[in-house]
N, CA, C and O atoms as a Tinker XYZ file with bonds, in Angstrom:
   256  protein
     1  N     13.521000   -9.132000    8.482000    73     2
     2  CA    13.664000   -9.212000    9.922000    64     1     3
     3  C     12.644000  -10.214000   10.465000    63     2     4     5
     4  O     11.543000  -10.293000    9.921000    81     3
     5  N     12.945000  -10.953000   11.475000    73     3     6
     6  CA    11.886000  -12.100000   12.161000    64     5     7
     7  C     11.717000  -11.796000   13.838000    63     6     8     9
     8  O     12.481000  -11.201000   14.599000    81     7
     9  N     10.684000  -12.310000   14.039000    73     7    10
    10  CA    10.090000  -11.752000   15.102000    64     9    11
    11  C     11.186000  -13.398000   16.115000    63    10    12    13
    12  O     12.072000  -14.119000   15.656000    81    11
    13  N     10.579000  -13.386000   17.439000    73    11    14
    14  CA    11.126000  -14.230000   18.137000    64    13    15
    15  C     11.355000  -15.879000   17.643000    63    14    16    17
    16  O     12.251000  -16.721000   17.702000    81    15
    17  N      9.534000  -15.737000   16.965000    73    15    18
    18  CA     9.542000  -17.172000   16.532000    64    17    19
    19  C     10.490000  -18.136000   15.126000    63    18    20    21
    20  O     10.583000  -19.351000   14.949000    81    19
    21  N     11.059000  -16.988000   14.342000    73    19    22
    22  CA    11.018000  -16.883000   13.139000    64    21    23
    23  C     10.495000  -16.722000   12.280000    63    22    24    25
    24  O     10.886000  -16.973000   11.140000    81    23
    25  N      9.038000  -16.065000   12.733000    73    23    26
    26  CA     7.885000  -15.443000   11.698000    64    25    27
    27  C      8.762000  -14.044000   10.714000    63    26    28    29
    28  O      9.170000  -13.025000   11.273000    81    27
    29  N      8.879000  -14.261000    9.456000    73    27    30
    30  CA     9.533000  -12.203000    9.575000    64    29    31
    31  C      8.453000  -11.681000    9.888000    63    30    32    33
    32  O      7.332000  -12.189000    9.848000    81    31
    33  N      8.909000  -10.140000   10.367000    73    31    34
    34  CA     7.627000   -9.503000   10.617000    64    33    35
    35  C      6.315000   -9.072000    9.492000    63    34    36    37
    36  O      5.162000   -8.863000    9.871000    81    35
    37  N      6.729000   -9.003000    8.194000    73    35    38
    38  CA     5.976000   -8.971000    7.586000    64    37    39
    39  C      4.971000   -9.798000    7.065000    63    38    40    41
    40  O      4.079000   -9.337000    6.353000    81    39
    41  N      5.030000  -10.760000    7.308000    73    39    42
    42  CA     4.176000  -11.757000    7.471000    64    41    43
    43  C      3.413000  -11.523000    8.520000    63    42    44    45
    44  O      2.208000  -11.376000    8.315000    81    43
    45  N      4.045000  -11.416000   10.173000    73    43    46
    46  CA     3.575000  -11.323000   10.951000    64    45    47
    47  C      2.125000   -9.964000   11.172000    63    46    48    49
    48  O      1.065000  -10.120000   11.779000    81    47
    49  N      2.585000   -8.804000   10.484000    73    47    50
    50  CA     1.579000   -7.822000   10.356000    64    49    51
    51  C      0.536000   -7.752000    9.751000    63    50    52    53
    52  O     -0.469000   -7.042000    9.810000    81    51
    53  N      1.079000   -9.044000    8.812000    73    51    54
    54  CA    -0.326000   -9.053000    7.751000    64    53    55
    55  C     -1.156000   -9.612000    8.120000    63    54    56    57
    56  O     -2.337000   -9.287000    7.993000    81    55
    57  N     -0.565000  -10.980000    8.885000    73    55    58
    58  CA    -1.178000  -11.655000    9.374000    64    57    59
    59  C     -2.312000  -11.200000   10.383000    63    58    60    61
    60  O     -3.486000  -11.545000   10.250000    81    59
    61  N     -1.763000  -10.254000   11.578000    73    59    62
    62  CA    -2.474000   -9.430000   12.485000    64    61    63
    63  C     -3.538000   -8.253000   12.398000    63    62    64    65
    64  O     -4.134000   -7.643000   13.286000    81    63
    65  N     -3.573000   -8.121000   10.625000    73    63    66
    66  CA    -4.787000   -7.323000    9.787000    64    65    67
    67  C     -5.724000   -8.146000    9.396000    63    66    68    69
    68  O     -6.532000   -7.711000    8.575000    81    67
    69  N     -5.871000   -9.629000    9.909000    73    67    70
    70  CA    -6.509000  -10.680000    8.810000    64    69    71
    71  C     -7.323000  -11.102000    9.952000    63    70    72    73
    72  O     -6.398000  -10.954000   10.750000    81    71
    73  N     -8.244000  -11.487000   10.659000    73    71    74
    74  CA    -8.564000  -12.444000   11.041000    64    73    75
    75  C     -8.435000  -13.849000   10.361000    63    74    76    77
    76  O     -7.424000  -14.551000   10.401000    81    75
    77  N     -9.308000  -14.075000    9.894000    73    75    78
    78  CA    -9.200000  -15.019000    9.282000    64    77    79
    79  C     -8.327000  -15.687000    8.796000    63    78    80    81
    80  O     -8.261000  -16.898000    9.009000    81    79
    81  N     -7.454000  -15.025000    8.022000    73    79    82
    82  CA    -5.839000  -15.694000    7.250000    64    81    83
    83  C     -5.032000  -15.922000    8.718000    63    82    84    85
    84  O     -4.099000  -16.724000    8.764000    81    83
    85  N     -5.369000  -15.315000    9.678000    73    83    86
    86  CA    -4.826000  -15.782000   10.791000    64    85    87
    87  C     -4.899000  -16.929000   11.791000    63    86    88    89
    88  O     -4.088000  -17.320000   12.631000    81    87
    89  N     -6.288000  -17.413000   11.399000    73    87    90
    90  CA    -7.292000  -18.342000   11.917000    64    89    91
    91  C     -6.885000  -19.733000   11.270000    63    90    92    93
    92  O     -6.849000  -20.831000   11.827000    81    91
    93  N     -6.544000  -19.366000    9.767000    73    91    94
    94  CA    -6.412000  -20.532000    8.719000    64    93    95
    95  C     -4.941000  -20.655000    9.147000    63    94    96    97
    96  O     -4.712000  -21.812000    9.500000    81    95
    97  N     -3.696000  -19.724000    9.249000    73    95    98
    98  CA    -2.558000  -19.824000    9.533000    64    97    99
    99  C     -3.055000  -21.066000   10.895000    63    98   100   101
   100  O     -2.997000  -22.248000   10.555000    81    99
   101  N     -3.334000  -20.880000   11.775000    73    99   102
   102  CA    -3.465000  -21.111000   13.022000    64   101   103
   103  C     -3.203000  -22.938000   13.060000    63   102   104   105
   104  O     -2.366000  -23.732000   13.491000    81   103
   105  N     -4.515000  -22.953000   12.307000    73   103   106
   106  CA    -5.053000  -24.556000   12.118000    64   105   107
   107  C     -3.758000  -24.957000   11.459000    63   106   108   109
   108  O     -3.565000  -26.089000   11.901000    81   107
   109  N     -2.644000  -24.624000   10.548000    73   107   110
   110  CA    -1.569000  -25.345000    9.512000    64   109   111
   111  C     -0.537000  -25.761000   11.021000    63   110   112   113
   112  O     -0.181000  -25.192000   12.053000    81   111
   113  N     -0.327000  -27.386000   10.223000    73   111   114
   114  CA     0.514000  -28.242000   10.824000    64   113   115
   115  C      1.984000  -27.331000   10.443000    63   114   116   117
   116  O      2.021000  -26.492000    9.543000    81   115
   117  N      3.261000  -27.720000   11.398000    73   115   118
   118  CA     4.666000  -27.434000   11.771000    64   117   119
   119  C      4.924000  -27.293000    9.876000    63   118   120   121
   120  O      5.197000  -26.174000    9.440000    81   119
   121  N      4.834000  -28.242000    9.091000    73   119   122
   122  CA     5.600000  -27.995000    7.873000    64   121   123
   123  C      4.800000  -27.190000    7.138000    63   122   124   125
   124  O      5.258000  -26.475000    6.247000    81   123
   125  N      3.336000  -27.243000    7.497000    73   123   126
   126  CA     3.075000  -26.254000    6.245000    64   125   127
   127  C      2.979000  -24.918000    6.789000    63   126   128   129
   128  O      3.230000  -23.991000    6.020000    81   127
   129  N      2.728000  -24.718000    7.721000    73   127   130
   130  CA     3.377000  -23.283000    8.206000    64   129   131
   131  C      4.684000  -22.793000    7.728000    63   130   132   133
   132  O      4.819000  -21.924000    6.866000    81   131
   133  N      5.561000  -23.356000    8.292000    73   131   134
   134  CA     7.008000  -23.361000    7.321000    64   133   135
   135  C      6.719000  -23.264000    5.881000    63   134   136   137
   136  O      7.412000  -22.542000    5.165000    81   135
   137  N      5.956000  -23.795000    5.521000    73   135   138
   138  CA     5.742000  -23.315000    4.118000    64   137   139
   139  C      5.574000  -22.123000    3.577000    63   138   140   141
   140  O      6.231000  -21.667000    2.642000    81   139
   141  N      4.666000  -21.582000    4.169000    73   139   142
   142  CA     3.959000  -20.098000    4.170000    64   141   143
   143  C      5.172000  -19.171000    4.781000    63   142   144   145
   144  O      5.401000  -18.102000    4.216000    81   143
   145  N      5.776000  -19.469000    5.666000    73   143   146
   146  CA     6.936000  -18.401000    5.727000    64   145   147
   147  C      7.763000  -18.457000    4.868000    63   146   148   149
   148  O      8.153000  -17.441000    4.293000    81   147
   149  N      8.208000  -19.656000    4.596000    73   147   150
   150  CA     9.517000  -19.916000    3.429000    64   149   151
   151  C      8.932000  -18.882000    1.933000    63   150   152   153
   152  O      9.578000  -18.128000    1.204000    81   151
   153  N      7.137000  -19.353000    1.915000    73   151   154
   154  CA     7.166000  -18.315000    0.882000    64   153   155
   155  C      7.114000  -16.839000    1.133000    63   154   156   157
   156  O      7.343000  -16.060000    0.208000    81   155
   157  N      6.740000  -16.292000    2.687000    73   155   158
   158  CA     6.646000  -14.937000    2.309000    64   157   159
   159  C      8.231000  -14.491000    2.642000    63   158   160   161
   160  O      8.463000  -13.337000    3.002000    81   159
   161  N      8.940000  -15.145000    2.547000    73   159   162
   162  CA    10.364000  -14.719000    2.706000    64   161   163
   163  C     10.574000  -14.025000    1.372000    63   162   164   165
   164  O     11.309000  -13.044000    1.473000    81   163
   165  N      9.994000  -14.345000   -0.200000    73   163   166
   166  CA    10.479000  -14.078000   -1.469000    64   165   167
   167  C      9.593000  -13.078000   -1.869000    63   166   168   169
   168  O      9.602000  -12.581000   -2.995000    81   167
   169  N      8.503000  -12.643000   -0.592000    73   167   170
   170  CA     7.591000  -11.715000   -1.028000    64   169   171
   171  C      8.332000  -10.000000   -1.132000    63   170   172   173
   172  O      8.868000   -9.294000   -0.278000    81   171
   173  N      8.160000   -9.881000   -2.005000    73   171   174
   174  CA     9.158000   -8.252000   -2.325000    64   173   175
   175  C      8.062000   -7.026000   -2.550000    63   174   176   177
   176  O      8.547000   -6.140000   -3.254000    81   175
   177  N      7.098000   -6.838000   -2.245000    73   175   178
   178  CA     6.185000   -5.710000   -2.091000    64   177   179
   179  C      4.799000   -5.746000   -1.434000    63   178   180   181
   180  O      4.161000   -6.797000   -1.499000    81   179
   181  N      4.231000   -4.568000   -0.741000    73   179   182
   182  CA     3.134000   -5.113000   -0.059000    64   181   183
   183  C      1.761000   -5.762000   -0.821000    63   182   184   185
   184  O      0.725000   -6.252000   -0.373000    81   183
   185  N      2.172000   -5.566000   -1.937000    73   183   186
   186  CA     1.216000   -6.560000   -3.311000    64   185   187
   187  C      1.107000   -7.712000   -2.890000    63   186   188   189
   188  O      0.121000   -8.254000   -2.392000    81   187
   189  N      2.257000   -8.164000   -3.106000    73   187   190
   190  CA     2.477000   -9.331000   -3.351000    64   189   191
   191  C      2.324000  -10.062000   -1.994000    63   190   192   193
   192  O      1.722000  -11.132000   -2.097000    81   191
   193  N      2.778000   -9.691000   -0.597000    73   191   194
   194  CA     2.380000   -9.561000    0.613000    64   193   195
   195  C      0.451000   -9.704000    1.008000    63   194   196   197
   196  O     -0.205000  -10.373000    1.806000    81   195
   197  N      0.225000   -8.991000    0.274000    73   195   198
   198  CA    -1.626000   -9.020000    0.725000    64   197   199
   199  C     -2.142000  -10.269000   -0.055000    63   198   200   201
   200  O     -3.100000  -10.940000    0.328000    81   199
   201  N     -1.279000  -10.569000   -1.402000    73   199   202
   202  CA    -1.736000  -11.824000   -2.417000    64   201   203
   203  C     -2.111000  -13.024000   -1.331000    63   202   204   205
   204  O     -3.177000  -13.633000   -1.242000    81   203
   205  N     -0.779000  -13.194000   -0.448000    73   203   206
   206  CA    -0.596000  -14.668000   -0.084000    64   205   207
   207  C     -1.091000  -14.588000    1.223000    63   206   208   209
   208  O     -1.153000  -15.712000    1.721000    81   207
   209  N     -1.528000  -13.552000    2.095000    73   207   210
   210  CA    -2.418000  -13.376000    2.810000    64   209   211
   211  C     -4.011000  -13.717000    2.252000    63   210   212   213
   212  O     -4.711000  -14.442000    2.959000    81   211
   213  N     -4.467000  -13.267000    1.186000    73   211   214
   214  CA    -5.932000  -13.275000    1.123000    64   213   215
   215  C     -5.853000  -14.913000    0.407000    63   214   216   217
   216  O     -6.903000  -15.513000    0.173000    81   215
   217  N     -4.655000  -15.462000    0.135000    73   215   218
   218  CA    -4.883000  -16.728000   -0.439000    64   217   219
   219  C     -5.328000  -17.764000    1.038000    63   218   220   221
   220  O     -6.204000  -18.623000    1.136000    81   219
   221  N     -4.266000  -17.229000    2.130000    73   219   222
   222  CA    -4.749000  -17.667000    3.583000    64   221   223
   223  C     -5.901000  -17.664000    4.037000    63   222   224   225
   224  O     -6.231000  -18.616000    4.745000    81   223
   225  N     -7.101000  -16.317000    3.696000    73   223   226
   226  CA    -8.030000  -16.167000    4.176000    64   225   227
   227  C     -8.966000  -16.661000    3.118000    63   226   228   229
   228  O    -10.147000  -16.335000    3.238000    81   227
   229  N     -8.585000  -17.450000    2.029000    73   227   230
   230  CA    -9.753000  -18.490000    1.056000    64   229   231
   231  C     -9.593000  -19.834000    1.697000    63   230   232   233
   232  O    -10.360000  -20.779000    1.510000    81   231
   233  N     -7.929000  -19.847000    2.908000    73   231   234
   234  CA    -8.110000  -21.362000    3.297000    64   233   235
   235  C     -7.083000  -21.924000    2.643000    63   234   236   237
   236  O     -6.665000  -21.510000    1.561000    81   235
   237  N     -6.699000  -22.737000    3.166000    73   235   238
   238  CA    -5.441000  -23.826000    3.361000    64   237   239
   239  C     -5.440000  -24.651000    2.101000    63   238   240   241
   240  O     -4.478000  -25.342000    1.767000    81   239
   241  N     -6.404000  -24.564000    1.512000    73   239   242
   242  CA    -6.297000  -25.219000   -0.068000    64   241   243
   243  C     -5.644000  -24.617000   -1.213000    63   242   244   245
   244  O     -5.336000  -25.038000   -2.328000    81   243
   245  N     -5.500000  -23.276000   -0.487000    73   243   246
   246  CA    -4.950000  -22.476000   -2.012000    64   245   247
   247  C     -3.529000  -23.380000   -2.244000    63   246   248   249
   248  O     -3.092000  -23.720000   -3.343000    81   247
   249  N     -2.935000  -23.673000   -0.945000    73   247   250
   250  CA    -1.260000  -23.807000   -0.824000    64   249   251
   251  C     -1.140000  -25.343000   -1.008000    63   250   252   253
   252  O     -0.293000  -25.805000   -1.772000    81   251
   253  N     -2.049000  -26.186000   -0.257000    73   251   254
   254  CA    -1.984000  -27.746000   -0.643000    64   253   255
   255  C     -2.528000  -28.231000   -1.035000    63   254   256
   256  O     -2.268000  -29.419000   -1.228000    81   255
């Protein structure tokens, strides 16, 4: 399910537990944002969900 923006929400919640991974989300340009959703679209458990969150909150290098 996606919120208004096309965030799904699960992204979106994790995001809203993070400062930080939220902060780093913040700063990512139009495509690599899209990036980060396109991947938590394939995310299938809250494991795997917190993975690519705390990779957010090491910073924008994990992904580019």
């Amino acid at each position: 399910m996606f919120d208004n923006n096309g965030m799904p929400q699960g992204l979106g919640a994790a995001l809203a537990r993070s400062e930080k991974a939220m902060h780093t989300f913040s700063l990512l340009n139009e495509n690599e944002k899209r990036r980060i959703i396109d991947l938590s679209r394939s995310v299938r458990s809250k494991q795997e969900m917190a993975r690519l969150v705390n990779k957010l909150e090491m910073g924008k290098n994990q992904f580019f």
